[in-house]
PLY file of the C-alpha trace (Angstrom):
ply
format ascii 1.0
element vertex 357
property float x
property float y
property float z
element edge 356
property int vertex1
property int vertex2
end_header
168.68 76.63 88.86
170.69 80.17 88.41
169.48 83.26 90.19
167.48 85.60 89.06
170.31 88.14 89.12
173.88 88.11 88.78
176.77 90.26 90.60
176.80 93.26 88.20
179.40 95.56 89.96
181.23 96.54 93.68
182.96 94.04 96.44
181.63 92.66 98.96
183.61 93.41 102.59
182.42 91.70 105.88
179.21 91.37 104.02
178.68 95.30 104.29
181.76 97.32 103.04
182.09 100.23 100.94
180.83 100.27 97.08
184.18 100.84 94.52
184.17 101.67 90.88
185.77 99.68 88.43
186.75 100.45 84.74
186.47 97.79 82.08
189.02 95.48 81.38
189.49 93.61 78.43
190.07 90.12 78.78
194.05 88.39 77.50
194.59 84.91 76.96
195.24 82.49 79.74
198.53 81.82 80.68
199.28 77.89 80.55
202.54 78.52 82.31
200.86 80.18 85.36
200.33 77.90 88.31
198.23 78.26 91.50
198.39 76.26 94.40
197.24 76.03 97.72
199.83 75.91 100.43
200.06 72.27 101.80
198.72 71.05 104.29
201.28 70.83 107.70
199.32 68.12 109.90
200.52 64.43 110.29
197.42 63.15 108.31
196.67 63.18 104.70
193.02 65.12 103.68
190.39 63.04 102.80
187.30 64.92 100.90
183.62 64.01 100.02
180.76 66.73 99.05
177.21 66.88 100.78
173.92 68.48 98.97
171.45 68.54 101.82
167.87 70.53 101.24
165.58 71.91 104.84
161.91 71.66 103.11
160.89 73.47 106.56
162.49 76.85 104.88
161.77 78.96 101.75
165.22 80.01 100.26
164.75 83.89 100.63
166.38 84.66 97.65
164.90 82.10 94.44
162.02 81.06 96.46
161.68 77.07 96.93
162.77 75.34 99.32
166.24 75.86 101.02
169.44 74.12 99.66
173.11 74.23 100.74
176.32 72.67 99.54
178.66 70.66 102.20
182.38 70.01 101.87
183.59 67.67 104.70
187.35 67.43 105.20
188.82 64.88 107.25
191.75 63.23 108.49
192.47 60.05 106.15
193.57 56.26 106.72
195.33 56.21 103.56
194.87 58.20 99.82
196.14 55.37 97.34
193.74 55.94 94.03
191.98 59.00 95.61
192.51 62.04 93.20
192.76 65.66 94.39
189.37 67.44 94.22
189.58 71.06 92.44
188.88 74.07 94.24
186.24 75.14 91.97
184.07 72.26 90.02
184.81 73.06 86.15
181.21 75.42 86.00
181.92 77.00 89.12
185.30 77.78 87.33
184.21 79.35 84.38
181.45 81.86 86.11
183.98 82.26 88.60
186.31 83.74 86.05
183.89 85.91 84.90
182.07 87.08 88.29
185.83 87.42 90.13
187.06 91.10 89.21
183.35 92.14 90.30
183.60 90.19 93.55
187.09 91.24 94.20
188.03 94.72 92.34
191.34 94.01 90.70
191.41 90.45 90.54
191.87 89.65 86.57
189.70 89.45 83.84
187.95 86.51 82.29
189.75 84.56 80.27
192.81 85.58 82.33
193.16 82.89 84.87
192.03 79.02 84.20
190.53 79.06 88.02
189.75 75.53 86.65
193.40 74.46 87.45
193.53 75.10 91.35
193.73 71.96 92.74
193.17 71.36 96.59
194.87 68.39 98.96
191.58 67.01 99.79
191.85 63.18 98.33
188.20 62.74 97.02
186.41 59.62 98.84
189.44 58.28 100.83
188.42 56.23 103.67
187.98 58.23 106.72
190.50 58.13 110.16
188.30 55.51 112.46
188.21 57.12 116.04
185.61 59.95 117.50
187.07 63.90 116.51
186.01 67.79 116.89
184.12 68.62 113.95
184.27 72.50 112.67
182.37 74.03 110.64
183.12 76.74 108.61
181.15 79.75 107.21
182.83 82.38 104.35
182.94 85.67 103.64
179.93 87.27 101.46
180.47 86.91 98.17
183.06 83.76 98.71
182.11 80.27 97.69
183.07 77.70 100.52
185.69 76.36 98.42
188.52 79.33 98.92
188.71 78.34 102.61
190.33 74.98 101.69
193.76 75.62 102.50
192.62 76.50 106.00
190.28 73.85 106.32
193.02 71.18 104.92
195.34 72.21 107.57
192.71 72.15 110.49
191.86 68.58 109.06
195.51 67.26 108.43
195.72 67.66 112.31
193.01 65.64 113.16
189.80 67.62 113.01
186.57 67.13 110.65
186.10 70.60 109.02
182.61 71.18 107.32
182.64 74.06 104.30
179.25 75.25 104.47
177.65 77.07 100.94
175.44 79.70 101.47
173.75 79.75 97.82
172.23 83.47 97.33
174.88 85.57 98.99
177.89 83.26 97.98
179.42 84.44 94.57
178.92 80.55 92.45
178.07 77.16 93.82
177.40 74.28 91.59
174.36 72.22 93.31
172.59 68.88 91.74
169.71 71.31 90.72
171.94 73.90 88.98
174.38 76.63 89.06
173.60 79.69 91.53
175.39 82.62 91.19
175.08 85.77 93.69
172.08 87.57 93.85
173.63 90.93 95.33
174.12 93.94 93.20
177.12 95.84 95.14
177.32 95.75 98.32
174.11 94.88 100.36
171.83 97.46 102.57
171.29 97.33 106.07
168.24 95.01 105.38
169.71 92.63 102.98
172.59 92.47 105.22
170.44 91.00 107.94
169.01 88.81 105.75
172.07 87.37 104.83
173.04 86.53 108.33
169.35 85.35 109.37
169.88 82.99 106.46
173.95 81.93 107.46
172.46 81.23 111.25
169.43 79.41 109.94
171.80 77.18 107.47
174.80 76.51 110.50
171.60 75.57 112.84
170.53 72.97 109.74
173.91 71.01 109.58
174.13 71.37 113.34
171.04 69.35 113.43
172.26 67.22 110.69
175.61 66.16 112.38
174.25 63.45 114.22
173.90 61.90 111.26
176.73 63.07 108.77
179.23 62.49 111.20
178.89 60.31 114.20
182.23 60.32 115.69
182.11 63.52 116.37
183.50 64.61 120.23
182.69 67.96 120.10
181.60 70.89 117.86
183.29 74.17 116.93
182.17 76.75 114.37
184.36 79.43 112.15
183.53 82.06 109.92
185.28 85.15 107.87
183.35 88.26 107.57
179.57 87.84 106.94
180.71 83.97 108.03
182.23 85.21 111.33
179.21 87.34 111.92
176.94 84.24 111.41
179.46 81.99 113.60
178.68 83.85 116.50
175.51 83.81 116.31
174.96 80.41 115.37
176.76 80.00 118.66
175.03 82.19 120.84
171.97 80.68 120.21
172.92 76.62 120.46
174.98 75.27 123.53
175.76 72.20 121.11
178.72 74.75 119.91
181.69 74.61 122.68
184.18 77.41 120.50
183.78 80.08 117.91
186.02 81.40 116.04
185.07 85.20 114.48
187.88 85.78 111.60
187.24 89.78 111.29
183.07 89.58 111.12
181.07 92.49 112.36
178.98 91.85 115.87
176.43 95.03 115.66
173.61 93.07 114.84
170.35 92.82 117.29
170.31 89.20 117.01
171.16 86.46 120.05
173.95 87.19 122.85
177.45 86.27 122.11
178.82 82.94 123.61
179.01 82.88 127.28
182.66 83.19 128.70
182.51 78.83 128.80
182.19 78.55 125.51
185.36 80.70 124.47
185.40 83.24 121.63
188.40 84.12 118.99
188.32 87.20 117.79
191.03 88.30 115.30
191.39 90.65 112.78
193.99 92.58 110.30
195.92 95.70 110.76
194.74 96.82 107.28
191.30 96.37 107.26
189.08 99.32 105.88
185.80 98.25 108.40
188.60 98.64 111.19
186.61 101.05 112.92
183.19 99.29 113.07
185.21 96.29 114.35
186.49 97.90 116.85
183.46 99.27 118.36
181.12 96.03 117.50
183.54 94.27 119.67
183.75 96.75 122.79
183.16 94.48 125.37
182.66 91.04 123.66
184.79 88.75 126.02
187.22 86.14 124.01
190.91 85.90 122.92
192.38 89.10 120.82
194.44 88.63 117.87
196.06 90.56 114.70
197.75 89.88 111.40
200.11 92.08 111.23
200.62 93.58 107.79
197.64 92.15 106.13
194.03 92.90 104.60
190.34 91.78 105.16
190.57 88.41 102.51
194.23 87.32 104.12
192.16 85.16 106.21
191.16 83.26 102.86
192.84 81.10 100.07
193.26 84.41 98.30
196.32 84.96 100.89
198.23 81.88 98.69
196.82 83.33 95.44
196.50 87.09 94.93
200.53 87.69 95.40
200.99 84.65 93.15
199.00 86.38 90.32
200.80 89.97 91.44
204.00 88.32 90.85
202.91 86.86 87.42
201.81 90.71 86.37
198.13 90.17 86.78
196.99 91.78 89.85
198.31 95.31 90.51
200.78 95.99 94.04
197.73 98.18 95.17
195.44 95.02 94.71
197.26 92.61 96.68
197.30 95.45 99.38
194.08 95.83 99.48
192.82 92.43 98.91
195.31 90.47 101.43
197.85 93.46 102.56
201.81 92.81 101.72
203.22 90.66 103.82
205.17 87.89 103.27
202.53 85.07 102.35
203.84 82.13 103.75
204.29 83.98 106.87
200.30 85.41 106.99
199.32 81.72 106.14
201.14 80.24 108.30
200.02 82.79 111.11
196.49 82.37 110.98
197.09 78.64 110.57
199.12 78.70 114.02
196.33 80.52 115.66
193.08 79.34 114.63
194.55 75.27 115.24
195.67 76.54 118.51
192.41 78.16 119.88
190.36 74.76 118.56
193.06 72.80 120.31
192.84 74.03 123.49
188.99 74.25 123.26
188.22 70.72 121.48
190.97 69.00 122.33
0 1
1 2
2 3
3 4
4 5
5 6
6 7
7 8
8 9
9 10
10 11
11 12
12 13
13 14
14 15
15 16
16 17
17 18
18 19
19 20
20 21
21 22
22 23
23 24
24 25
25 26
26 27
27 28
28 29
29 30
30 31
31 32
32 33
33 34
34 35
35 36
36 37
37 38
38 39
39 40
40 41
41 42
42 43
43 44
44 45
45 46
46 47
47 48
48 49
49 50
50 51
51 52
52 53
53 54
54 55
55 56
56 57
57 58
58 59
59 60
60 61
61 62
62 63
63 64
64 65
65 66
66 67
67 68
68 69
69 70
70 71
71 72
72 73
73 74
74 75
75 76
76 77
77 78
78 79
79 80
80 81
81 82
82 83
83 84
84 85
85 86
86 87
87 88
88 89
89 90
90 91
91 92
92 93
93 94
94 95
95 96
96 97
97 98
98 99
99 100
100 101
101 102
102 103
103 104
104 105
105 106
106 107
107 108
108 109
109 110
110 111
111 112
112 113
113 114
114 115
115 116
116 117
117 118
118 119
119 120
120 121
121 122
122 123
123 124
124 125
125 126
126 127
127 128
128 129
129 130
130 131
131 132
132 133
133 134
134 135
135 136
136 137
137 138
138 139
139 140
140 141
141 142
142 143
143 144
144 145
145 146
146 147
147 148
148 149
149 150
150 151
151 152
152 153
153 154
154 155
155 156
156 157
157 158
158 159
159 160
160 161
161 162
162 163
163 164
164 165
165 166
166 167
167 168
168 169
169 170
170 171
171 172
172 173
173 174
174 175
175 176
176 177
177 178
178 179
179 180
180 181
181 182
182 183
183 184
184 185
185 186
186 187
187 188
188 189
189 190
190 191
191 192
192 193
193 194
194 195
195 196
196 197
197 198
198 199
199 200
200 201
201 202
202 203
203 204
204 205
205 206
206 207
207 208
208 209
209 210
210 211
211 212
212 213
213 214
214 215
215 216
216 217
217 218
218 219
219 220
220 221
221 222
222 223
223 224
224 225
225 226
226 227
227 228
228 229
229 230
230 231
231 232
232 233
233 234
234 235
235 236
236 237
237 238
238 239
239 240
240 241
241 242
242 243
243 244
244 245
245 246
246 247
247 248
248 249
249 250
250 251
251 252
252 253
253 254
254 255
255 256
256 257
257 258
258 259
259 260
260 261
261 262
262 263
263 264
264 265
265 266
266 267
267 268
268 269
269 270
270 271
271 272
272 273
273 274
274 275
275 276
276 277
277 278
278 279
279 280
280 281
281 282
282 283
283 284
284 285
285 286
286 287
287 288
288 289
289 290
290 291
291 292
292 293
293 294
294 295
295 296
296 297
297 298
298 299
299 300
300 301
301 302
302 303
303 304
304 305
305 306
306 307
307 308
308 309
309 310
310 311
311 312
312 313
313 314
314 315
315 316
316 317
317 318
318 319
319 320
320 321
321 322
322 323
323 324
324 325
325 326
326 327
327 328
328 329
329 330
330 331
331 332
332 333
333 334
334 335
335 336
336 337
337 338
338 339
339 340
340 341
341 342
342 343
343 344
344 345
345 346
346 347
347 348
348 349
349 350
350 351
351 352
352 353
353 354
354 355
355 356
């Protein structure tokens, strides 16, 4: 099942930023020499990987109608990956809209036929028998417009270190996901309003609260829960939080807390709050975070989607001539990018650490 409409211009930021204009750009061959990776992961465990399609028939997808659907990708630490294949980042459909959709997601990011997005392979072995032993479980909510899949490298590392990390698709808002029933690509058009911005997060809290409830199930062992978000995701992490004491620490990677929706988690269930130096929304940030008590922190020379795989890939594709030096500013800012990976690596696995140890 595809939308009934398709991403037709702007960029989504923190699920409400400002509309751009973009000239046309015709498309140039692939290059078969170019290759993207994700940055490995640095835990003691090797990434195990399976995909979950779970449907709520007690909600009406507000977008397509029916009834509600999201895409799962659990990440986990591994007893062993002999046989077990590297998943992609992107199935091969996702891929191909992907290439066409990702200059209108992302002003600046290259044409279609450009990129083979086809070729980014993650470190998530797919179906390799799970770590025995109980574990935190996170789960992890992205920025409008992003698929679940470009917080992998994150997700790997937070897994490689003994965690089970949950990627959770929000189809509607979230630029392609591939389910059983179909490919859904974004229904926004620019940059949403005031009152499709809420009903993107009522949506995000409603879907975290679903695989909340589901956990029992999908994953037994788990000792304790955590939730983590980027923009529109960070948004809906701390609300998901604030209303269910099942979640013991949030993590809010540059999301906007204006919203008249449920109070942010109580002092006991700690709060990470951390943003970019660069970030256009700075402003807003600041002030819908006056008073919100949690830990502070910044990435120093960096932009709004550094907290994404796009940190890895945008000054990979700047260096091969694709993306412009403005781009990677504004997408991911210029610093060094095994430094801002590494950063936000070091911080988010230390906040869960001390809070689900």
């Amino acid at each position: 099942m595809t939308s009934r409409r398709t991403l037709l211009k702007g960029a989504l930021l923190a699920g409400a930023g400002a509309a751009a204009t973009l000239l046309p750009v015709l498309p140039a061959a692939a290059d078969p020499a170019l290759c993207l990776r994700l940055p490995a992961p640095t835990g003691p465990y090797p990434v195990g990987l399976r995909t979950v399609h779970l449907t709520d028939p007690t909600r009406e997808d507000p977008w397509v109608g029916g009834a509600r659907e999201v895409m799962l990708t659990v990440l986990y630490p591994a007893a062993g990956v002999r046989g077990c294949p590297c998943a992609p980042q992107l199935t091969p459909a996702e891929a191909r809209k992907f290439a066409e959709l990702a200059p209108w997601i992302h002003q600046g990011l290259p044409a279609e036929g450009t990129v083979d997005w086809g070729t980014v392979r993650t470190h998530g072995h797919i179906g390799a028998p799970p770590l025995p032993g109980r574990r935190p479980v996170l789960l992890y909510s992205p920025g409008g417009g992003d698929s679940r899949s470009l917080g992998s490298g994150l997700a790997e590392d937070l897994a490689s270190h003994g965690r089970t990390v949950v990627l959770v698709d929000h189809p509607g808002d979230a630029g392609v996901v591939e389910l059983p029933t179909g490919l859904r690509t974004t229904v926004l058009m620019g940059p949403p309003d005031p009152a499709t911005f809420r009903i993107m997060i009522d949506t995000r809290v409603a879907d975290l609260r679903f695989v909340l409830d589901q956990l029992p199930r999908l994953l037994p062992e788990a000792s304790g829960i955590g939730i983590y978000g980027h923009s529109a995701g960070g948004t809906a992490a701390v609300y998901a939080a604030g209303h269910d004491p099942r979640v013991r620490a949030v993590a809010n990677l540059e999301g906007y807390l204006d919203l008249d929706l449920a109070p942010v988690p109580a002092p006991a269930r700690l709060l990470l709050l951390f943003r970019t130096d660069g970030f256009e929304g700075a402003a807003r940030i600041d002030t819908s975070w006056t008073g919100v008590p949690g830990e502070r922190a910044l990435l120093r020379d960096a932009n709004h989607w550094a907290f994404t795989d796009f940190a890895a890939l945008v000054p990979r594709l700047q260096a091969a001539g694709l993306v412009t030096d403005e781009t990677r500013a504004a997408l991911v800012g210029t610093g060094d990018p095994a430094g801002t990976v590494a950063a936000v690596r070091r911080r988010v696995g230390a906040f869960f650490a001390r809070r689900l140890p």
